[in-house]
KOLPA-528702 format. One record per atom (N, C-alpha, C): residue in one letter; x, y, z. Coordinates in steps of 0.02 Angstrom, whole numbers, padded with zeros to 5 digits, always signed. Layout:
# KOLPA-528702
AXYZ;...
# end
This chain:
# KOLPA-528702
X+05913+05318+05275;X+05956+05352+05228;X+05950+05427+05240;X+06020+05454+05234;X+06016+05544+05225;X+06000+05553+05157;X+05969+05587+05136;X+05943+05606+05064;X+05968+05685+05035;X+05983+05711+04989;X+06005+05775+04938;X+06071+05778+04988;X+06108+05734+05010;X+06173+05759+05031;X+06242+05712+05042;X+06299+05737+05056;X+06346+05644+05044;X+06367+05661+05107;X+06337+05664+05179;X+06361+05660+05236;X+06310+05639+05257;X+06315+05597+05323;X+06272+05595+05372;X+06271+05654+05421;X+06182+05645+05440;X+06173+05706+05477;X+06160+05771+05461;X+06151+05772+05392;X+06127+05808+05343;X+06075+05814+05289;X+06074+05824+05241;X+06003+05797+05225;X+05967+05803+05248;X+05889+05769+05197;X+05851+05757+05231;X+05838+05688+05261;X+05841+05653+05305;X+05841+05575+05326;X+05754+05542+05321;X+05759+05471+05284;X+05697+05445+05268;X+05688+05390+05286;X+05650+05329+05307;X+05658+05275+05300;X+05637+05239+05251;X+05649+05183+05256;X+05646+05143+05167;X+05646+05060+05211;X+05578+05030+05201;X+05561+04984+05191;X+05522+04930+05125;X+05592+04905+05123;X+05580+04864+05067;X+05499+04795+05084;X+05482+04776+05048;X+05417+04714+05059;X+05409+04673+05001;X+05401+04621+05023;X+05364+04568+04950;X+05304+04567+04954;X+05254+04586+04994;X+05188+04621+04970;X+05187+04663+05022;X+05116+04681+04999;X+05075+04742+05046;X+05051+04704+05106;X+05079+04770+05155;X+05035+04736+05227;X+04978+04787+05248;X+04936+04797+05276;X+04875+04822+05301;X+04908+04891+05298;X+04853+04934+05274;X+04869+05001+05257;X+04867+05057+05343;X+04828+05023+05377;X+04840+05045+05457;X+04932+05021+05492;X+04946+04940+05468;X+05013+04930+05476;X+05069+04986+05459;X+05041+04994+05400;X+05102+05056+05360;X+05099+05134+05385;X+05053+05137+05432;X+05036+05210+05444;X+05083+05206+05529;X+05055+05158+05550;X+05063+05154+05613;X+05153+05154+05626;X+05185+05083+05554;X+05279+05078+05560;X+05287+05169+05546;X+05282+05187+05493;X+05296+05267+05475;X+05295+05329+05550;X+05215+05301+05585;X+05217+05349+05668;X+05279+05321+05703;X+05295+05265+05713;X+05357+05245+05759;X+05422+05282+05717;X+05432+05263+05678;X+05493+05284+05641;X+05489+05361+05653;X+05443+05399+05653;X+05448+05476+05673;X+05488+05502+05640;X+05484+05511+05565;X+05545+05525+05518;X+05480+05571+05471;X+05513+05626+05428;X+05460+05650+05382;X+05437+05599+05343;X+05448+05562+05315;X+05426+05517+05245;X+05448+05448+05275;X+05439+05402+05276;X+05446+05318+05277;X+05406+05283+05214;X+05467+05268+05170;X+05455+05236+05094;X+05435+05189+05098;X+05392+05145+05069;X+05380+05058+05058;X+05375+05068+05011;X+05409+04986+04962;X+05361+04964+04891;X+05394+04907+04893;X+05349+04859+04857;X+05345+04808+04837;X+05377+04812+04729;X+05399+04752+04714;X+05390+04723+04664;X+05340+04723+04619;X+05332+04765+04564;X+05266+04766+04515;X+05295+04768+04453;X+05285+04722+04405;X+05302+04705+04325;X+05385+04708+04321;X+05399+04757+04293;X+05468+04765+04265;X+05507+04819+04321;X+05456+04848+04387;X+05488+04897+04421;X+05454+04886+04494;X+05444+04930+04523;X+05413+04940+04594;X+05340+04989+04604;X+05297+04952+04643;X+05257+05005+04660;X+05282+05059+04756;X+05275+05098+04732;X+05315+05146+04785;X+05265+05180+04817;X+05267+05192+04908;X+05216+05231+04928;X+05243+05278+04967;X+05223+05320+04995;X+05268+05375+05064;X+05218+05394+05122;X+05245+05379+05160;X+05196+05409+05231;X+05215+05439+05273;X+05190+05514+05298;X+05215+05547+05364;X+05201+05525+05433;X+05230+05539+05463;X+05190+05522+05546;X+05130+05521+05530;X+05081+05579+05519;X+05011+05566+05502;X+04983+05544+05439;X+05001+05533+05401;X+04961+05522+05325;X+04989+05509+05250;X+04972+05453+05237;X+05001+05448+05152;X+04986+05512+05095;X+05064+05500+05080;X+05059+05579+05025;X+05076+05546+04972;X+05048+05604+04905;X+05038+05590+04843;X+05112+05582+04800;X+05164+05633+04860;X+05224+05647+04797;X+05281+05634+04854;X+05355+05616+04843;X+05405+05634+04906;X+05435+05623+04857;X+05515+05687+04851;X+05561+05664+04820;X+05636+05656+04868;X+05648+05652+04915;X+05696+05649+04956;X+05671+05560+05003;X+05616+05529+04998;X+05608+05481+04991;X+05625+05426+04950;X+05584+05450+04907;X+05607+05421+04847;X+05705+05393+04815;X+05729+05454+04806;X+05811+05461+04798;X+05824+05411+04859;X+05800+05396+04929;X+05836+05370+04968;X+05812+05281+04943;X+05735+05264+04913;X+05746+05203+04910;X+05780+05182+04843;X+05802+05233+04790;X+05836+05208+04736;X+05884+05200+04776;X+05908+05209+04820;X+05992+05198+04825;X+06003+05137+04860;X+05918+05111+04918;X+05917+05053+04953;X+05925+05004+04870;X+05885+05001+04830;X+05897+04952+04752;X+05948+04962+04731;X+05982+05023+04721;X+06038+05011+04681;X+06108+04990+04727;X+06117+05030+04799;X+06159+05019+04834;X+06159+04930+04862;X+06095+04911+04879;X+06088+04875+04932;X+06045+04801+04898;X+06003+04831+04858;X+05964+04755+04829;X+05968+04750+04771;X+06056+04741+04723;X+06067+04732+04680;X+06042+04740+04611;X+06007+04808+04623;X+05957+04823+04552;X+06023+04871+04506;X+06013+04828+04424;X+06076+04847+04396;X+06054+04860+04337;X+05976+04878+04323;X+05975+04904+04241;X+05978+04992+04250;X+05981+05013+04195;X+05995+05096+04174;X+05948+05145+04213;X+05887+05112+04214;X+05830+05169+04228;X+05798+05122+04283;X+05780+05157+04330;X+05727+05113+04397;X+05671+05144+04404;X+05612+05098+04387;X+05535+05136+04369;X+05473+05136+04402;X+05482+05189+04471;X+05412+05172+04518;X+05358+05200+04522;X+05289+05137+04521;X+05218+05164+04492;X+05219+05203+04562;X+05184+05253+04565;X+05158+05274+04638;X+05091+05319+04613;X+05069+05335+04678;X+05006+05391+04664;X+05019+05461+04611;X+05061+05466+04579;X+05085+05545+04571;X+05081+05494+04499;X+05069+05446+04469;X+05114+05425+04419;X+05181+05383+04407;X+05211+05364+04351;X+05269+05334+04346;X+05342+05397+04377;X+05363+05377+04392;X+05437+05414+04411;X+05495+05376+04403;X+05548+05393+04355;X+05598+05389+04325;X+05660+05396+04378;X+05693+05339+04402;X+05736+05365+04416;X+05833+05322+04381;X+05869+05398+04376;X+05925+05364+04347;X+05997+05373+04390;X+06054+05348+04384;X+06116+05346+04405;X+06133+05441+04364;X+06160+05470+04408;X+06186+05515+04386;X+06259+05561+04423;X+06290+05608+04397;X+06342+05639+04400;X+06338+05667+04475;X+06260+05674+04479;X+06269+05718+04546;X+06236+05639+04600;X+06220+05601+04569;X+06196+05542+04627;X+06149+05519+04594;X+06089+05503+04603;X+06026+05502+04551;X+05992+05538+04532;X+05946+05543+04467;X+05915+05601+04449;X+05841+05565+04428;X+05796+05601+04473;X+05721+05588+04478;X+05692+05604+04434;X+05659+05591+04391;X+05637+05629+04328;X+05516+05631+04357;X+05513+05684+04377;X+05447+05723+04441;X+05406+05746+04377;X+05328+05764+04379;X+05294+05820+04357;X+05305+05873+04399;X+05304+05919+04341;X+05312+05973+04357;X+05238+06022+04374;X+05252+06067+04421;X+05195+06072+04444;X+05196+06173+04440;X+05144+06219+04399;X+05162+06285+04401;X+05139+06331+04445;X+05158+06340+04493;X+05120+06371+04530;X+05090+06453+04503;X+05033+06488+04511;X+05000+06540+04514;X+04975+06584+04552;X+04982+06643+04540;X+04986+06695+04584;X+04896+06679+04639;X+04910+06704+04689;X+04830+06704+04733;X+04837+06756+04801;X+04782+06772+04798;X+04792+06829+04879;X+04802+06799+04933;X+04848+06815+04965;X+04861+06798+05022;X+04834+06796+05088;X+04813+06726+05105;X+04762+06706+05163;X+04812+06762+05209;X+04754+06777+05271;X+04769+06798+05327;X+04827+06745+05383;X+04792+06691+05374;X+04854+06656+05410;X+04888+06626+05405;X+04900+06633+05309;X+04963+06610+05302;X+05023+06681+05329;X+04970+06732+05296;X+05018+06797+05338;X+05058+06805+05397;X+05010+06792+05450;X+05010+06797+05521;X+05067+06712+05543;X+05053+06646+05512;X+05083+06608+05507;X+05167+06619+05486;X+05202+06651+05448;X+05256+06676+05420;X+05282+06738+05456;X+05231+06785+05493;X+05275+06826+05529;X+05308+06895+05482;X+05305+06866+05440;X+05343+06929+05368;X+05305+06917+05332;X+05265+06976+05286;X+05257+06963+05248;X+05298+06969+05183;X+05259+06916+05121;X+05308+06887+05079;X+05302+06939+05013;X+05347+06950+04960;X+05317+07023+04899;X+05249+06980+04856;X+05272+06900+04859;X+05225+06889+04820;X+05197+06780+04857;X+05118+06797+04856;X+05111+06715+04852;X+05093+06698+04790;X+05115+06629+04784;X+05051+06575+04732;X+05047+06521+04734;X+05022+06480+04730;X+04996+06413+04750;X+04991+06365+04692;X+05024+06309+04707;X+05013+06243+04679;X+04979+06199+04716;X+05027+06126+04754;X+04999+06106+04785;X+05024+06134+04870;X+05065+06183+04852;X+05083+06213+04939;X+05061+06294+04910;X+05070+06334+04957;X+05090+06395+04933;X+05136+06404+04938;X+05161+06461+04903;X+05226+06473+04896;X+05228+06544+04892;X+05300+06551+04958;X+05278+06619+04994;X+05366+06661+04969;X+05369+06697+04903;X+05428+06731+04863;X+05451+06794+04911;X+05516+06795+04941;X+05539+06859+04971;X+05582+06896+04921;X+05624+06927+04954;X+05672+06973+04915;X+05740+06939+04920;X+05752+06923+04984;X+05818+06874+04963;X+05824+06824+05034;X+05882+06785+05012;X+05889+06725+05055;X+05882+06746+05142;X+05903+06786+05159;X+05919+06811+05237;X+05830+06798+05250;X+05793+06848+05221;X+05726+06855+05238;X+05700+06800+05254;X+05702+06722+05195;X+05696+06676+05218;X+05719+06622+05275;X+05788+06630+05274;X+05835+06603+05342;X+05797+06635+05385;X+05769+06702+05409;X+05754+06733+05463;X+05688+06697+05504;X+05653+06680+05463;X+05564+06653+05460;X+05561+06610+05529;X+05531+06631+05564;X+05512+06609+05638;X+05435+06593+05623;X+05418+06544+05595;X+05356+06530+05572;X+05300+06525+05646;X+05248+06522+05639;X+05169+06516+05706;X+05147+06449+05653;X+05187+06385+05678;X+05148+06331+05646;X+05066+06322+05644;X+05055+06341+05705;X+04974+06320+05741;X+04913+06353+05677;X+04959+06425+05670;X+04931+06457+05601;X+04931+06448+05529;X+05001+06401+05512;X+04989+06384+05458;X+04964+06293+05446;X+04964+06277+05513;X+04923+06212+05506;X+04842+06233+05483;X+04819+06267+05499;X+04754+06295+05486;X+04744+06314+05418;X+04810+06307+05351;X+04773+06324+05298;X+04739+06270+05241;X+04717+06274+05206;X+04703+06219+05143;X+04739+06175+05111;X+04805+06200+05099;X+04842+06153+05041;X+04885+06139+05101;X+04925+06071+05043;X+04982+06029+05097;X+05027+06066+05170;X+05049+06123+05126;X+05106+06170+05188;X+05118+06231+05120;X+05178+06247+05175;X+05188+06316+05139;X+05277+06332+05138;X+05279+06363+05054;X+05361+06347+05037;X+05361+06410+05045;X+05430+06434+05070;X+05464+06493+05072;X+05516+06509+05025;X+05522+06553+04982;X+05605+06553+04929;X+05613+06628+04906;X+05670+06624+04902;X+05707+06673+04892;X+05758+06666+04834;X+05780+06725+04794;X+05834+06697+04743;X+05881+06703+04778;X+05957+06662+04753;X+06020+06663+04813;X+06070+06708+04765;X+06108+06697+04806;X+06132+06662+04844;X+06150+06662+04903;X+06131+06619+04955;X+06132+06639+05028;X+06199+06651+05058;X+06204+06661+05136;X+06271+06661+05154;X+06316+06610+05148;X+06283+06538+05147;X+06317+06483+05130;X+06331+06454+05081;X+06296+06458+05013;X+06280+06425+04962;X+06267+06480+04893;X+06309+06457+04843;X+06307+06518+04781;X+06265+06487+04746;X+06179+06468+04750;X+06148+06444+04714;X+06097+06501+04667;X+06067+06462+04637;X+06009+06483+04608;X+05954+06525+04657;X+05959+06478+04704;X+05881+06498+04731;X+05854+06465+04805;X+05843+06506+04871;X+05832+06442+04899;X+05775+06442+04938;X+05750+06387+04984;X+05677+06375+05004;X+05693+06357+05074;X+05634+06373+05110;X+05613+06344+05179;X+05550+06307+05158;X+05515+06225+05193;X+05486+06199+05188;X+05442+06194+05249;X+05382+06194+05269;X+05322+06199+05317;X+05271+06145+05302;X+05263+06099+05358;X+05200+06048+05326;X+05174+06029+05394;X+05157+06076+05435;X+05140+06044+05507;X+05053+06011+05495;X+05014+06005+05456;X+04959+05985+05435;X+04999+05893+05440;X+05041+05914+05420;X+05085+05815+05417;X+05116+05793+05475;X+05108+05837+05518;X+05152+05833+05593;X+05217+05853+05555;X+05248+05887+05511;X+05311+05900+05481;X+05316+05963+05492;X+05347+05987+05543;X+05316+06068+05554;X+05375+06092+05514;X+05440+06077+05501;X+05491+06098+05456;X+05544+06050+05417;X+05516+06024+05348;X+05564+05964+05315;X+05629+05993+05315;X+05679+05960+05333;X+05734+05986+05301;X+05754+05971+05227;X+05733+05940+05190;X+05741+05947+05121;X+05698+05897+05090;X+05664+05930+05033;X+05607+05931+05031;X+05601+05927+04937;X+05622+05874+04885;X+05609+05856+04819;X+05548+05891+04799;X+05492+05845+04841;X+05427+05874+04787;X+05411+05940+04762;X+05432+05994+04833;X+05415+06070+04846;X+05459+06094+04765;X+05528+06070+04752;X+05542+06082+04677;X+05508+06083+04634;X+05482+06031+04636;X+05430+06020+04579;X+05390+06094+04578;X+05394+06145+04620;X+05340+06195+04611;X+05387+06241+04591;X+05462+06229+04608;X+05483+06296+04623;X+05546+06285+04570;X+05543+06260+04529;X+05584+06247+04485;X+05568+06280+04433;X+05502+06245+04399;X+05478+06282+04343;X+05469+06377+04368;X+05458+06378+04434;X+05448+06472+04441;X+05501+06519+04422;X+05563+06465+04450;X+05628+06517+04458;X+05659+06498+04390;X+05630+06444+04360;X+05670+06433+04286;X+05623+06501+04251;X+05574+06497+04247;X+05533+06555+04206;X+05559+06652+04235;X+05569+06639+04305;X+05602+06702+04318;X+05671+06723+04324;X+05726+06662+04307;X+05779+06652+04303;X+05818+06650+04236;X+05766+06648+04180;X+05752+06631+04099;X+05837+06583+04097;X+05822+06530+04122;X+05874+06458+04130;X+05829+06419+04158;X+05843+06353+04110;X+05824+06270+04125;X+05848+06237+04182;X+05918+06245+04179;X+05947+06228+04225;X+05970+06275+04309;X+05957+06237+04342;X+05949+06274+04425;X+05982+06225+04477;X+06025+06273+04524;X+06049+06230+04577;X+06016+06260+04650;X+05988+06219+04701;X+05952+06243+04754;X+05975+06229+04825;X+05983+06260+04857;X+05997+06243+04914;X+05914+06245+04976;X+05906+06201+05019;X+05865+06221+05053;X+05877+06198+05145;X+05863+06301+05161;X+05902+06336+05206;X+05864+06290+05278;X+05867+06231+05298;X+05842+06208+05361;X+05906+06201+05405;X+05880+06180+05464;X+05952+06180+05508;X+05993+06124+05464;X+05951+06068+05448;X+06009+06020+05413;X+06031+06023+05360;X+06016+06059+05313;X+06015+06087+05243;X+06009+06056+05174;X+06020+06064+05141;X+06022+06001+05069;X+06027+06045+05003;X+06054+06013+04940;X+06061+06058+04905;X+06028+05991+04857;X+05999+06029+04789;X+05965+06001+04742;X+05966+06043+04675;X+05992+05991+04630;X+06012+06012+04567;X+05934+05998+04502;X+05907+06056+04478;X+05845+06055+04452;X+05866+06064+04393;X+05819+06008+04337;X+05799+06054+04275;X+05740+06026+04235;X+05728+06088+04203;X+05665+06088+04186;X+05657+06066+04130;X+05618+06023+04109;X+05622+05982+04052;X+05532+05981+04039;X+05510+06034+04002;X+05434+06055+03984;X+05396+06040+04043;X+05345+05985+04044;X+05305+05976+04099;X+05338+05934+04153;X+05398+05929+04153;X+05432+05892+04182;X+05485+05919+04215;X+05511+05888+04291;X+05569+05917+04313;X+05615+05868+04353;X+05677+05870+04302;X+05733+05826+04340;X+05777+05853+04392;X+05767+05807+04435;X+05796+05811+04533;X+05834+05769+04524;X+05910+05817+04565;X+05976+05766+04560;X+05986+05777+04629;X+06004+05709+04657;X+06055+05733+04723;X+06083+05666+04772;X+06140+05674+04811;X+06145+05611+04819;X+06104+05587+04878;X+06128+05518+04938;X+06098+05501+04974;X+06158+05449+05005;X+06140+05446+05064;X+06200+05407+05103;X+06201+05369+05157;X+06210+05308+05182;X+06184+05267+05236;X+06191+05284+05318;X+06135+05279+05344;X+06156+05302+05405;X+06152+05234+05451;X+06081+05195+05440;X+06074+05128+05483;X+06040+05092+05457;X+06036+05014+05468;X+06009+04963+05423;X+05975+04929+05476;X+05915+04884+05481;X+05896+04842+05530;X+05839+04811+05529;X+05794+04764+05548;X+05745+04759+05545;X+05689+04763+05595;X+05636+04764+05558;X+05560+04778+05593;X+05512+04713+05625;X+05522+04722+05686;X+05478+04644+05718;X+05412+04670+05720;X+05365+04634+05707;X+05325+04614+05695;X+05272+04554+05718;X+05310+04517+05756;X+05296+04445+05792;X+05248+04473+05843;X+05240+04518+05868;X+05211+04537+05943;X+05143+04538+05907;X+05107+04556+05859;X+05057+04607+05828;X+05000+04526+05792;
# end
């Protein structure tokens, strides 16, 4: 699936494997390295909803929201799931997801990021420096406006070397392309992801920032990768709802017989 967009070839693209149980947690690491995609979704069937997991080329992560949006749409598009709300346990917690105006809307914790001095190589990693960092579970590296960010010729090797997941770039917009709110570059080469093209969870940080410096709930985002994606935010207290659509690119299955 393409994910935060209604074209193929855009977006961000995920895979989504559906299962009636769990297979070996090396199995799921290893389908996710072949697939060579940022995120590769699995879940199984649990009570009244799904348990949901995400894995990069290298490693299971705690949060994905451009994953996620792509396997609501495998249930709702594809495996006839037809009640109001679709409810998956995962590591992060329950996550809400619903049918909405703009495609589905993820209902995420919200996550605040806080001001911190700026490592040396996240510096040297970015190439520019940024007016301001602060850190949640990425850092998050605030310029002056969108161009600064479009410009960012990142030194992955340097920001693989820091502590937290990767490192978000944003700017308020509106860029040359897009009359939004606000927009982001995404960095996660620690995941072999040296640049997501669109990237749910990183909202979760940057929603509540630009809603508090934006003094508005509601936010529309674009995020500036070659493939691009736009994402409709709002902030709902400790909480933040992600809208956007998602769209089929290829269907098929996974052999397994050899193994």
């Amino acid at each position: 699936m393409d994910a935060f967009t209604d074209q193929v070839f855009s977006g961000n693209p995920a895979a989504v494997c559906p299962l009636t149980h769990w297979l070996d947690d090396g199995l799921l690491q290893r389908i996710a390295e072949e697939n060579n995609l940022s995120e590769t979704a699995f879940f199984v069937p649990e009570g009244d909803g799904y348990r949901l997991r995400w894995f990069t080329p290298e490693a299971e992560v705690d949060l994905c929201g451009h994953a996620t949006l792509a396997a609501a749409h495998v249930l709702y598009r594809h495996l006839g799931y037809n009640q109001a709300t679709l409810e998956f346990a995962t590591r992060s917690g329950p996550l809400q997801v619903t049918r909405s105006d703009n495609g589905y809307q993820m209902d995420f914790p919200a996550s605040r990021p806080q001001p911190v001095a700026a490592p040396a190589k996240l510096l040297a990693g970015l190439g520019k420096a940024p007016k301001d960092v602060l850190a949640a579970f990425d850092y998050i590296a605030v310029y002056h406006s969108a161009e600064e960010v479009e410009a960012l010729a990142p030194d992955f090797e340097q920001l693989r070397q820091l502590g937290l997941r990767g490192v978000v770039a944003t700017a308020p917009g509106p860029s040359k392309d897009k009359d939004v709110d606000f927009v982001s570059r995404c960095f996660f080469p620690k995941l072999r992801v040296n640049e997501d093209p669109v990237t749910g969870s990183a909202h979760c940080q940057l929603a509540p920032y630009w809603a508090n410096k934006l003094g508005k709930e509601q936010l529309s985002a674009y995020q500036a990768s070659k493939r691009g994606g736009t994402i409709h935010c709002q902030l709902a207290t400790e909480r933040v709802l992600l809208s956007g659509q998602a769209v089929d690119f290829m269907q098929g299955e996974i052999s397994l017989v050899s193994l």
